[in-house]
C-alpha positions in Angstrom: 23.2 166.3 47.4 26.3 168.4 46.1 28.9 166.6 44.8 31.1 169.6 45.8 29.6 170.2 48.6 28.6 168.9 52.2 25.0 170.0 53.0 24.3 170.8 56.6 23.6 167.6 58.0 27.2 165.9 56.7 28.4 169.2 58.3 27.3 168.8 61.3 27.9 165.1 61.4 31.8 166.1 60.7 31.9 168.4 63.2 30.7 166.5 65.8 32.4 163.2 64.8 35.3 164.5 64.7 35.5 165.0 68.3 33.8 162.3 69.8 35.7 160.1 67.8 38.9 160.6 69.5 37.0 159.9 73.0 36.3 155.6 71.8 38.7 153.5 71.9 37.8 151.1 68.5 36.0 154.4 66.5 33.0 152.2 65.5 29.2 153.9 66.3 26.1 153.0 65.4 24.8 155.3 63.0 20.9 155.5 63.3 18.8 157.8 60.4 14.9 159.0 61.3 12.5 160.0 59.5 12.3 158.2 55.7 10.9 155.9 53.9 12.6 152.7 53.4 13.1 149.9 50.9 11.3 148.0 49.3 7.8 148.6 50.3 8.6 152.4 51.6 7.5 151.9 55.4 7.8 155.2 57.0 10.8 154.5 60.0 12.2 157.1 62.6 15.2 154.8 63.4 16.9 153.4 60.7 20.8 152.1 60.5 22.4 154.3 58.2 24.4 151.2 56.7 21.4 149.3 56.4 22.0 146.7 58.5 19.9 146.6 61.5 21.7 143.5 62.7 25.0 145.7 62.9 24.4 149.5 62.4 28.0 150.5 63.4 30.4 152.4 61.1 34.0 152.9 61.5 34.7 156.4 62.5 33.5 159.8 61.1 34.5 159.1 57.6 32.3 155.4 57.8 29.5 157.6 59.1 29.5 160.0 56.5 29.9 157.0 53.9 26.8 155.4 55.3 24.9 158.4 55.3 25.4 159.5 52.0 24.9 155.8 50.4 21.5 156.0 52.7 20.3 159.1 50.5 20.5 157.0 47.4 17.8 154.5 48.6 15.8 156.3 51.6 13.1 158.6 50.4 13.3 161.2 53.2 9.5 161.6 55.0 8.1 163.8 57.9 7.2 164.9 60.3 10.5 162.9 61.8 9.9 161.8 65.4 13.0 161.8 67.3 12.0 159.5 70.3 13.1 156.3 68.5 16.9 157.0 68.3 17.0 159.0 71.3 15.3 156.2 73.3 17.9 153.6 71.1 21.0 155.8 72.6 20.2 155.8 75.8 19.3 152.1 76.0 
């Protein structure tokens, strides 16, 4: 992480937050991570809230999003290979 600097993935998040945002009516989406390690015991997950709260993984807007994200990179160990399958099943359900 770059202080300065928004690595690829909060780029792309931005970019594509910033117009789907504008298409929901109260801006809040769950924001789902894959492929890390998680606290406390470092279980390997491919669906994660970003927030940390699996009882309510929604953030407010694109800037909650990228709040969560970044704040997720402070405790997550990232781990792979990442299986998509989880979060893409979670969406569609």
């Amino acid at each position: 992480m770059n202080p300065y600097q928004m690595n690829a993935y909060a780029m792309a998040l931005k970019a594509v937050g910033e117009i789907i945002q504008d298409y929901d009516s109260d801006k809040m989406f769950p924001a789902l991570g894959f492929g890390a390690k998680l606290p406390p015991d470092g279980q390997v997950s491919h669906e994660f809230p970003l927030n940390g709260n699996i009882e309510n993984p929604y953030c407010t807007g694109i800037d909650g999003i990228l709040e969560a994200y970044h704040e997720s990179l402070k405790t997550v160990q990232l781990y792979g290979p990442t299986n998509f399958a989880p979060v893409v099943n979670h969406v569609a359900r």
